[in-house]
N, C-alpha and C positions, 0 to 999 in steps of 0.2 A: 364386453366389460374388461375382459383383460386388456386388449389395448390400450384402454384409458387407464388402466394401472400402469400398465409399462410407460407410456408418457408422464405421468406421473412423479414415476421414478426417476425419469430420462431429464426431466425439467428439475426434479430435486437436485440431482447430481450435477447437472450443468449452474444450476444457480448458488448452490454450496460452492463451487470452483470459481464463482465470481468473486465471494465471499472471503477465499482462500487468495486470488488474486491480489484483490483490493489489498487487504492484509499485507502482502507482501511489497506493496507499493508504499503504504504507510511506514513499514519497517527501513527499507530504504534509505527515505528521506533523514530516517533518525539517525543523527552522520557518527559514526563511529571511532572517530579521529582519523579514520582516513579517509585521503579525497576519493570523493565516486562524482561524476556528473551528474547520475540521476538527481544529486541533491537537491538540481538546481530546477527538477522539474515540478509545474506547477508554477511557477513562476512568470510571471509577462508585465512585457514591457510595452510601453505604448509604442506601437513603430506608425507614424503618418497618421495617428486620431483613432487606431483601431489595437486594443488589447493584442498583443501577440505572444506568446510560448518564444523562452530565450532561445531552442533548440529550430527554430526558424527563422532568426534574423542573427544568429552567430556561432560561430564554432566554439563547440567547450570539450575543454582536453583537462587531461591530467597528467602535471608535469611531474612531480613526484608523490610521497605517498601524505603531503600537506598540501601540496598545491594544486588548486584548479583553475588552469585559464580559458578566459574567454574573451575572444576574438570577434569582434562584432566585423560582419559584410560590408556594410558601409563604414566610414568611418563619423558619423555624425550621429550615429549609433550608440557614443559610448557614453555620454551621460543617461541617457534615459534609461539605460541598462543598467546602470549602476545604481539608479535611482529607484527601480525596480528591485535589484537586490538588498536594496536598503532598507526600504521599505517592506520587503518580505520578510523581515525577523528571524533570518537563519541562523542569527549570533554571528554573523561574520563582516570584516568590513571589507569592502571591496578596494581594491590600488588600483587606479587610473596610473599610466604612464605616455598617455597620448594615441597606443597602438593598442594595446591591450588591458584588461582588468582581472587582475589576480588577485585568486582568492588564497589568501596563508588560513589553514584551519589551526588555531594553538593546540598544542598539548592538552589530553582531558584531564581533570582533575579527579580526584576518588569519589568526592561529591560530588561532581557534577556527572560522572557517569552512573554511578545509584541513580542518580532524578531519571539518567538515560533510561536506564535499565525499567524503570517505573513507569513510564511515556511507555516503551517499547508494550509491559503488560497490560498498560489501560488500554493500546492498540487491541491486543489479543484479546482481552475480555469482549472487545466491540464485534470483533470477527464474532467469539462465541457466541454473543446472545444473535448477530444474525444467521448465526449456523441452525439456531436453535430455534426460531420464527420459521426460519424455510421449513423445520421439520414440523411446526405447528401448520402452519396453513398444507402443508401436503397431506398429514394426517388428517385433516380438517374434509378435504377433499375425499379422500377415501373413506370417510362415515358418510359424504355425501353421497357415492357410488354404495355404499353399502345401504342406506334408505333406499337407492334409487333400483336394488336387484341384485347387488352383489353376495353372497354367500360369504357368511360370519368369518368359515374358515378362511376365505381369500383374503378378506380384510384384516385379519389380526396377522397375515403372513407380510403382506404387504408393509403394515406398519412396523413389523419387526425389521425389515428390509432397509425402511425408510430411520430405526432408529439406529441398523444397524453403521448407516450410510450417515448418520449425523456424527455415531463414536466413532467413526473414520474421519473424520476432517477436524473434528477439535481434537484430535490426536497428532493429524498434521499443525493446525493452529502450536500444540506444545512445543514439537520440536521445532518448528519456528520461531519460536521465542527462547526455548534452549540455546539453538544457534546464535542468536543475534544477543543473548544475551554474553555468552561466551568470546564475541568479536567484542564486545563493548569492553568490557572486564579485561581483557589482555592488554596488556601498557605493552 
C-alpha cells in the first residue's frame, strides 16, 4: 500500500509541475512591451501544405528591446510567415523588407497593460483550478486505497501531504503572477 501512496504523490507532484509549466508558457506569450521570441511561439506557418512552428522554418532574434526579427531559411518563406503572424492576433504587424520581417512592438499604454495584467490573472486562476483537480482526483485515489486496506491514519497523512503539495504550487502560481505582473507595470 505504501507504494501506491508514494506513486501517488510522485505523479501529484510531477503533474502539478506540468500545471506550473504550462503556466509559465502562457505568461510568456503575454508580451510585456518587451521583445522576447518566445512570443512567437505557437504560431505556424504553412511551409509546402504542412502546418509548421515559425521556430523551424526561420530564425527569430531580438534586435533590441522593441524589436524581433525574423529571418526566414528560405526566401520564398516570407509571405506565408507573415501571414501567419497575421493571422495569429498578437497585436503586431509584421514589415516585410524583402530579406526579413520585423516585428516593432509599440509602447504599452496604462490601459492596455491593466487588460495585460488581467490576461496574466485569468492565466493563473486556470493553473489554480488545475492545481486544484490534480489535488481532487489524487485524493480521490487514496479513499480508493483506503476502501481497498489502507489504514485511516495513512490515508488522512497522505491527503495532508497531498494538500500540503497543492499550497505549494498555487504559492508558486502567486509569485508568478507577482512577477509578471511587476515586468508589465514598469514603463
Amino acid at each position: 500500500m505504501s507504494e501506491e501512496l508514494e506513486l501517488i504523490k510522485m505523479d501529484t507532484e510531477a503533474t502539478m509541475q506540468k500545471a506550473i509549466s504550462h503556466l509559465e508558457t502562457e505568461l510568456i506569450r503575454i508580451r510585456a512591451g518587451k521583445a522576447n521570441p518566445n512570443m512567437l511561439d505557437g504560431i505556424v506557418a504553412d511551409y509546402y501544405g504542412s502546418p509548421t512552428p515559425l521556430a523551424q522554418i526561420a530564425n527569430i532574434s531580438v534586435l533590441d528591446a522593441r524589436t524581433i526579427s525574423v529571418q526566414p531559411w528560405e526566401k520564398n518563406m516570407l509571405q506565408p510567415i507573415e501571414r501567419a503572424i497575421i493571422a495569429s492576433n498578437i497585436g503586431i504587424n509584421p514589415q516585410n523588407d524583402g530579406n526579413y520581417i520585423r516585428l516593432f512592438l509599440p509602447p504599452l499604454t496604462e490601459e492596455r497593460r491593466k487588460e495585460l495584467v488581467k490576461r496574466c490573472y485569468s492565466e493563473g486562476e486556470n493553473g489554480k483550478v488545475s492545481i486544484r483537480n490534480i489535488r481532487r482526483d489524487s485524493i480521490e485515489q487514496i479513499k480508493k486505497l483506503q476502501k481497498d486496506g489502507l489504514s485511516e491514519d495513512a490515508a488522512k497523512d497522505a491527503e495532508a501531504e497531498v494538500q500540503e503539495q497543492t499550497n505549494r504550487f498555487i504559492a508558486l502560481v502567486e509569485k508568478h503572477l507577482e512577477a509578471k505582473e511587476k515586468e508589465i507595470m514598469v514603463v
